[in-house]
Z-matrix of the N, CA and C atoms (Angstrom, degrees):
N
C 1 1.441
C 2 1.516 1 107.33
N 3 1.088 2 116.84 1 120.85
C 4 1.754 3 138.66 2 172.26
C 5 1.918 4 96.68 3 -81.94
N 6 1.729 5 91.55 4 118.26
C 7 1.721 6 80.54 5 151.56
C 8 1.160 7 98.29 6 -143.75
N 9 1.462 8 101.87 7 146.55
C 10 1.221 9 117.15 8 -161.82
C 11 1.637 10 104.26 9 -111.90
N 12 1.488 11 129.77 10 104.85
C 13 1.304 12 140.53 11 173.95
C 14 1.413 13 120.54 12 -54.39
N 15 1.042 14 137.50 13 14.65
C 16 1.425 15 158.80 14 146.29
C 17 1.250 16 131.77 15 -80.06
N 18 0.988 17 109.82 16 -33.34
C 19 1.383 18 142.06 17 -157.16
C 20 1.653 19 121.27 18 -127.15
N 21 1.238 20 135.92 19 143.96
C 22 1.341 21 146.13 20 -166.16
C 23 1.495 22 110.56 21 -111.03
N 24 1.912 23 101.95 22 9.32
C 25 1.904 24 98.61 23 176.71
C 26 1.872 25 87.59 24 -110.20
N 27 1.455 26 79.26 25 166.53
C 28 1.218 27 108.28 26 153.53
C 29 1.627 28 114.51 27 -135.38
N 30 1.569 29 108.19 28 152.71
C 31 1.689 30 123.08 29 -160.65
C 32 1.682 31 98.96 30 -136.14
N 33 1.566 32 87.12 31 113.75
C 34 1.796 33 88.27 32 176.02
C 35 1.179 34 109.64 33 -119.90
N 36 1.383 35 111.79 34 139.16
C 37 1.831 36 121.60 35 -169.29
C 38 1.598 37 96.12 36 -127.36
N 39 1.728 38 106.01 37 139.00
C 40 1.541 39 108.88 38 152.11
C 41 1.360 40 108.93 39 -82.46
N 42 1.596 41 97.13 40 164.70
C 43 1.624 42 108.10 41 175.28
C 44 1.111 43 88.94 42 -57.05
N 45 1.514 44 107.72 43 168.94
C 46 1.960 45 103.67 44 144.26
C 47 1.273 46 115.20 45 -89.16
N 48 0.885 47 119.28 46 156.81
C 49 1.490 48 149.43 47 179.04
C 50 1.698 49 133.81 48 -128.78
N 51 1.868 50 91.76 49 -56.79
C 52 1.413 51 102.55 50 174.10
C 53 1.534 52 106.53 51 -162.30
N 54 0.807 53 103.07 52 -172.95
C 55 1.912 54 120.50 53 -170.31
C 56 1.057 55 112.23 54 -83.28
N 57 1.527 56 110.98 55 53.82
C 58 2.239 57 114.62 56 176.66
C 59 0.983 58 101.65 57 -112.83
N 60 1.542 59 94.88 58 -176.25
C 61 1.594 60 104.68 59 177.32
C 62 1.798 61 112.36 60 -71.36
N 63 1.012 62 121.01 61 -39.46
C 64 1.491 63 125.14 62 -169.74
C 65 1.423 64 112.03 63 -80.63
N 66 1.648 65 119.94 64 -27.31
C 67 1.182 66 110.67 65 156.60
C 68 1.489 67 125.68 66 -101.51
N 69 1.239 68 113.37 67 51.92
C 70 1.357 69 122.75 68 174.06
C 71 1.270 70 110.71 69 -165.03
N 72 1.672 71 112.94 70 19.48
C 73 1.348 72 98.03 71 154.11
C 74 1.910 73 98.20 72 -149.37
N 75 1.266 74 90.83 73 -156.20
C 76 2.327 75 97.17 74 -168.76
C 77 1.391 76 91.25 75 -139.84
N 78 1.047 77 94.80 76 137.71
C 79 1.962 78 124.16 77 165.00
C 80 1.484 79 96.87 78 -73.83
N 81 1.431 80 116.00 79 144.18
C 82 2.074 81 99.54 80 133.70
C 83 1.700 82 78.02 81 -146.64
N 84 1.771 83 62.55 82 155.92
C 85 1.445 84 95.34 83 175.40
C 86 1.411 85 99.07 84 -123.02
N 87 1.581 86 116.92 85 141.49
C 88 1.647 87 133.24 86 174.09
C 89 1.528 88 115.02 87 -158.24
N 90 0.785 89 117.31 88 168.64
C 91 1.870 90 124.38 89 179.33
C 92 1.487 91 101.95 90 -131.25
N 93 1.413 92 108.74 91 171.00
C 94 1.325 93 142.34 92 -164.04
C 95 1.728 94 110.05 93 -148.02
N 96 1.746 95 93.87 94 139.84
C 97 1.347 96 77.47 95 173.99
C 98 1.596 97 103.08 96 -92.18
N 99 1.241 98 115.68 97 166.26
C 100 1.417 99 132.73 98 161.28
C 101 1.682 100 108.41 99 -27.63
N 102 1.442 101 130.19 100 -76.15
C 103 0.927 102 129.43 101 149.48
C 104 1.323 103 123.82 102 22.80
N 105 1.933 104 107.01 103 -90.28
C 106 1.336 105 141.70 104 173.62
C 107 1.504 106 104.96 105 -17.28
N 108 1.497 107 90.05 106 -62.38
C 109 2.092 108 111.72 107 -173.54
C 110 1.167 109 123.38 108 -102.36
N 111 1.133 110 124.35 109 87.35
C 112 1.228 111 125.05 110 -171.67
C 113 1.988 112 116.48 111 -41.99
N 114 1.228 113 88.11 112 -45.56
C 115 1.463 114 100.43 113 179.92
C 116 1.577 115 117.05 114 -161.04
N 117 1.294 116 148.81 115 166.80
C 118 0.858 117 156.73 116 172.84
C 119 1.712 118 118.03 117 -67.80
N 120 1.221 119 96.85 118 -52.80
C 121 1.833 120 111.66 119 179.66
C 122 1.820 121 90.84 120 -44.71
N 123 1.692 122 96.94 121 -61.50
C 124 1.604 123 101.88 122 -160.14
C 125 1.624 124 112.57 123 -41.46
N 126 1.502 125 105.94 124 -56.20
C 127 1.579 126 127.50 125 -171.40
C 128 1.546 127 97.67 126 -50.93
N 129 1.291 128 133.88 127 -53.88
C 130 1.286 129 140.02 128 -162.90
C 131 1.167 130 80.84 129 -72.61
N 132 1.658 131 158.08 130 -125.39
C 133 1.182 132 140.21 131 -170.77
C 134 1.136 133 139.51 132 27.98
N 135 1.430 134 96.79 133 -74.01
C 136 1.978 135 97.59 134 159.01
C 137 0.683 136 118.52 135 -78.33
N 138 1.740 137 156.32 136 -40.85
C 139 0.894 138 130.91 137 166.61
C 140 1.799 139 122.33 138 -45.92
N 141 1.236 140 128.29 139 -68.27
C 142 1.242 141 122.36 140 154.61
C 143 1.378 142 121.83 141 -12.39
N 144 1.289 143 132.69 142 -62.64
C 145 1.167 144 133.06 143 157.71
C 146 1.871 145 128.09 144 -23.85
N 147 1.483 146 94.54 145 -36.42
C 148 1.310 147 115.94 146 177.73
C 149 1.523 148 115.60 147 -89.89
N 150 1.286 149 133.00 148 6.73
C 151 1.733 150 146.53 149 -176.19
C 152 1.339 151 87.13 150 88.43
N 153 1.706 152 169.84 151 58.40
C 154 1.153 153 135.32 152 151.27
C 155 2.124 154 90.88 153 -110.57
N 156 1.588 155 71.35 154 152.00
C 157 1.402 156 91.18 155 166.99
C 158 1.753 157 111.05 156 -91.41
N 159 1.500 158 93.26 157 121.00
C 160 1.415 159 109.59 158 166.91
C 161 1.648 160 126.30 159 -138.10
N 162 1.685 161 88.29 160 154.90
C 163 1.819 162 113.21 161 171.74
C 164 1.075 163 126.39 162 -142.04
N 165 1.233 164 118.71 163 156.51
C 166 1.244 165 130.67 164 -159.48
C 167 1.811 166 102.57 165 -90.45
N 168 0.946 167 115.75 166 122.01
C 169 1.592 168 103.55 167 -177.30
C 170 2.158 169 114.10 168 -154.40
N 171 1.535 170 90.98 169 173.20
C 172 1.619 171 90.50 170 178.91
C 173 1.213 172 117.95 171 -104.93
N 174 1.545 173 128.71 172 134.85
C 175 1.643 174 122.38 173 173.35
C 176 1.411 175 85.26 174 -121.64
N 177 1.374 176 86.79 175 141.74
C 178 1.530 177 100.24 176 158.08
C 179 1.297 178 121.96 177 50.51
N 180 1.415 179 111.17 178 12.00
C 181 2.009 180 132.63 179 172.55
C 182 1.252 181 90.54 180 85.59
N 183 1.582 182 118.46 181 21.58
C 184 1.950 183 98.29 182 170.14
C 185 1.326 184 91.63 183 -117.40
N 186 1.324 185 86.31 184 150.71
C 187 2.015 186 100.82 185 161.99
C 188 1.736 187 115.00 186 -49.34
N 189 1.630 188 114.49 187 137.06
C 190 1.497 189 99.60 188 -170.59
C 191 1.628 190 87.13 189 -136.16
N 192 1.109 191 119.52 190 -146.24
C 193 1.357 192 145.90 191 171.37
C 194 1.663 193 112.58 192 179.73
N 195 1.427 194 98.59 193 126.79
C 196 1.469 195 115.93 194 -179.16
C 197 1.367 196 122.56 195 -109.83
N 198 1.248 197 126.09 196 103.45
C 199 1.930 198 134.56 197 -179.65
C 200 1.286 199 119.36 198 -121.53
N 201 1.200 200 106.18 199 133.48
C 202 1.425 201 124.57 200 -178.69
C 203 1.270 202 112.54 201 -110.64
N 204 1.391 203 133.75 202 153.50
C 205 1.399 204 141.46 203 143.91
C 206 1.214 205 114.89 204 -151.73
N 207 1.870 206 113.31 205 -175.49
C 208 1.263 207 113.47 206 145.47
C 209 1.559 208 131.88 207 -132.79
N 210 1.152 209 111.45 208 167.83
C 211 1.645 210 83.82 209 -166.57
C 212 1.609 211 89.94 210 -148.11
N 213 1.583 212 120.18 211 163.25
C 214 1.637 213 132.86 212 -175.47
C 215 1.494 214 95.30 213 -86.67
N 216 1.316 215 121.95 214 167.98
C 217 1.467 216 131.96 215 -161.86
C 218 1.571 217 70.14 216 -137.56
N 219 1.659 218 117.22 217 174.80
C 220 1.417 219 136.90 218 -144.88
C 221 1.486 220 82.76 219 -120.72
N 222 1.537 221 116.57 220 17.15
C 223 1.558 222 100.24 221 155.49
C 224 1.559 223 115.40 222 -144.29
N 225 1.255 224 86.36 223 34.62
C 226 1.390 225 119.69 224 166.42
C 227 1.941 226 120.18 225 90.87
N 228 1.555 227 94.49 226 -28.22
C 229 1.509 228 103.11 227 166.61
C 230 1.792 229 140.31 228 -21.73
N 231 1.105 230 117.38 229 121.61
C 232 1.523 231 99.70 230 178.09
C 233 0.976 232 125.94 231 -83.41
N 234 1.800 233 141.44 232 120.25
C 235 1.153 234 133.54 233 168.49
C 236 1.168 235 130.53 234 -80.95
N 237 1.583 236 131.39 235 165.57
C 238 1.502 237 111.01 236 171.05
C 239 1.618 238 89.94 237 -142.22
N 240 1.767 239 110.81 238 127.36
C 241 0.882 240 109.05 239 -170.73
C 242 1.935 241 107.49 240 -133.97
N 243 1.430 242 113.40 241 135.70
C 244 1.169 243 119.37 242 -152.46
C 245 1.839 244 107.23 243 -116.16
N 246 1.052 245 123.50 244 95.82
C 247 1.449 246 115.70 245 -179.79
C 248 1.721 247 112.92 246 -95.39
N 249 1.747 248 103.03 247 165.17
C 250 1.119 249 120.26 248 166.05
C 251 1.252 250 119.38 249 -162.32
N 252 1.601 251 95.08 250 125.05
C 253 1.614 252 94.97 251 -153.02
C 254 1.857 253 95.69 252 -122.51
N 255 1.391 254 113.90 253 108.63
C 256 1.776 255 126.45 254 -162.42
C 257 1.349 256 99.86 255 -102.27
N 258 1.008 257 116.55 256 139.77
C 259 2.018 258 128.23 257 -171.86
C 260 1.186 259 92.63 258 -105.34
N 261 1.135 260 126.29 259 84.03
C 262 1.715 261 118.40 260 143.01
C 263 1.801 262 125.54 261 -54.65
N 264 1.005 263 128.56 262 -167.08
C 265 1.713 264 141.63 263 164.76
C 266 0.951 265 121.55 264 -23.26
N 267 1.355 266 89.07 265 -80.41
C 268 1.397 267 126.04 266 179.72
C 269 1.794 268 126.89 267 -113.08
N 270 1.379 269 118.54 268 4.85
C 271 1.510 270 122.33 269 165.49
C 272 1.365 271 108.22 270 -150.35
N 273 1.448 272 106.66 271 179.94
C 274 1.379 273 114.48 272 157.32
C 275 1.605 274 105.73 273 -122.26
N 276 1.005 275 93.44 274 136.97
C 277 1.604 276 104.92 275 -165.41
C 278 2.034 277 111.04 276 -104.36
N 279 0.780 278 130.44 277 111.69
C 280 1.475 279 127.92 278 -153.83
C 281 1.486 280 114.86 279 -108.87
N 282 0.914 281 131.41 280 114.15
C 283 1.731 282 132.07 281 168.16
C 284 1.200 283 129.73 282 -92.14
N 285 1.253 284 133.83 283 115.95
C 286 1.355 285 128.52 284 -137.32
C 287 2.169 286 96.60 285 -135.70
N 288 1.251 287 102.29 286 105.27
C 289 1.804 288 89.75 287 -176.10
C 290 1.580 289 78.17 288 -116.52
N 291 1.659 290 78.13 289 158.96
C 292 1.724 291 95.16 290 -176.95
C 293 1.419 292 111.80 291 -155.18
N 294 1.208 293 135.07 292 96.95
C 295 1.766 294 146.66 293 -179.33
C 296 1.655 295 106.48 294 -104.79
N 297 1.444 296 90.60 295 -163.82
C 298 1.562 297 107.27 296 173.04
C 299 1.428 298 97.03 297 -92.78
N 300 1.210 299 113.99 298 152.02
C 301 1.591 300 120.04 299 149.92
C 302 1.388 301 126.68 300 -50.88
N 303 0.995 302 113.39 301 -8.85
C 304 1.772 303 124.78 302 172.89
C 305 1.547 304 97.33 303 -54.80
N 306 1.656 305 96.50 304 -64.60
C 307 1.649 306 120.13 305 -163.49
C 308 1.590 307 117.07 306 -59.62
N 309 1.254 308 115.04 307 -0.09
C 310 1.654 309 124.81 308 -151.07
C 311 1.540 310 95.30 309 -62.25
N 312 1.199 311 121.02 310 -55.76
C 313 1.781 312 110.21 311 -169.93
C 314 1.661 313 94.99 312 -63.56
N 315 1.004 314 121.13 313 -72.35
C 316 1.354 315 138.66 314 -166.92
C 317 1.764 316 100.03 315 -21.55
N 318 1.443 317 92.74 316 -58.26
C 319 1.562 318 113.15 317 -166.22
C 320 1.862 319 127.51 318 -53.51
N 321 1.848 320 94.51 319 -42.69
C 322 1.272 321 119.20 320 166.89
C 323 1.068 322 112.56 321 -86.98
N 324 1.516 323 148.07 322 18.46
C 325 1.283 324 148.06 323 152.55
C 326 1.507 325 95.49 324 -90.27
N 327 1.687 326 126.98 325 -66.13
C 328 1.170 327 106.22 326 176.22
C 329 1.992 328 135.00 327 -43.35
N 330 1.705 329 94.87 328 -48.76
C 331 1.512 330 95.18 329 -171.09
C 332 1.684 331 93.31 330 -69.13
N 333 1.091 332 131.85 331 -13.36
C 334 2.012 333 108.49 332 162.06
C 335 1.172 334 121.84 333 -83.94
N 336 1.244 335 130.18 334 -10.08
C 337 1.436 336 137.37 335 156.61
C 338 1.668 337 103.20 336 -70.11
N 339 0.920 338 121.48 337 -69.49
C 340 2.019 339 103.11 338 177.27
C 341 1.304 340 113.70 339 -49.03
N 342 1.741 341 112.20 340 -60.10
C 343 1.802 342 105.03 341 168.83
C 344 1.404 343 111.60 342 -40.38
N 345 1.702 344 136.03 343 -20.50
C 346 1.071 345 96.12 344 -179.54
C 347 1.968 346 120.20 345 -125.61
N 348 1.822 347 71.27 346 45.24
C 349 1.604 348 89.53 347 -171.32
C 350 1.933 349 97.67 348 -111.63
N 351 1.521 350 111.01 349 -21.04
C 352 1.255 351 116.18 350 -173.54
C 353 1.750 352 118.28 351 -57.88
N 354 0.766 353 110.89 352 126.61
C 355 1.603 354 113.47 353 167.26
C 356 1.572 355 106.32 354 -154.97
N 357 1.515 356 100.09 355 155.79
C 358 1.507 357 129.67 356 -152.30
C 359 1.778 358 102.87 357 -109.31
N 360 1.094 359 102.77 358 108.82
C 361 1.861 360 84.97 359 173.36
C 362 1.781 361 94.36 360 170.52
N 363 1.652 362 116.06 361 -171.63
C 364 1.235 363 118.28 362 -161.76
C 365 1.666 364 91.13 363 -99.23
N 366 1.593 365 116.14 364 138.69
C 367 1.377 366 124.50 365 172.54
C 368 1.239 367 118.19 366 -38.42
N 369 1.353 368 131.95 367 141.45
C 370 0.890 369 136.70 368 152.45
C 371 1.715 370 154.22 369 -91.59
């Protein structure tokens, strides 16, 4: 896990090992203030606007929004990158996975297994 003291994400990488989805691609995690997003409907909008596939959905009993795309890297590579962006209280809290397009099924089976490991509340 990378944290970056500048910054309000955090980026988690497996070693490598082998040719999966989790070791061949990075999580981050970051927040937003409220502010930032006016609303969820809106964000899903633009993004859409931009080719991602989006829905409106629940993590963790909060309102979220879920987008997909893919996009070329500047060395020509295809990415496939999967967000989820959950409105808590007081933030929006964003999950950001990012592989090759190879990994895409593989990849979105994992990032719904963490989405559906996430929950919001005081440690226990």
């Amino acid at each position: 896990m990378l944290d970056d003291s500048d910054a309000e994400e955090l980026a988690l990488y497996s070693r490598y090992e082998d040719d999966n989805a989790w070791d061949m691609s990075v999580l981050y995690i970051d927040t937003y203030s409220l502010a930032d997003i006016p609303d969820l409907a809106g964000l899903g909008e633009s993004l859409a606007a931009e080719a991602y596939e989006t829905a409106q959905t629940t993590i963790a009993g909060l309102p979220a929004l879920d987008a997909a795309t893919t996009f070329q890297g500047d060395d020509g590579t295809i990415y496939y990158q999967h967000y989820a962006f959950i409105q808590t209280d007081s933030r929006y809290v964003n999950f950001s996975f990012v592989t090759f397009e190879d990994f895409k099924e593989e990849s979105d089976l994992l990032f719904q297994s963490i989405l559906d490991s996430v929950s919001f509340g005081s440690a226990q």
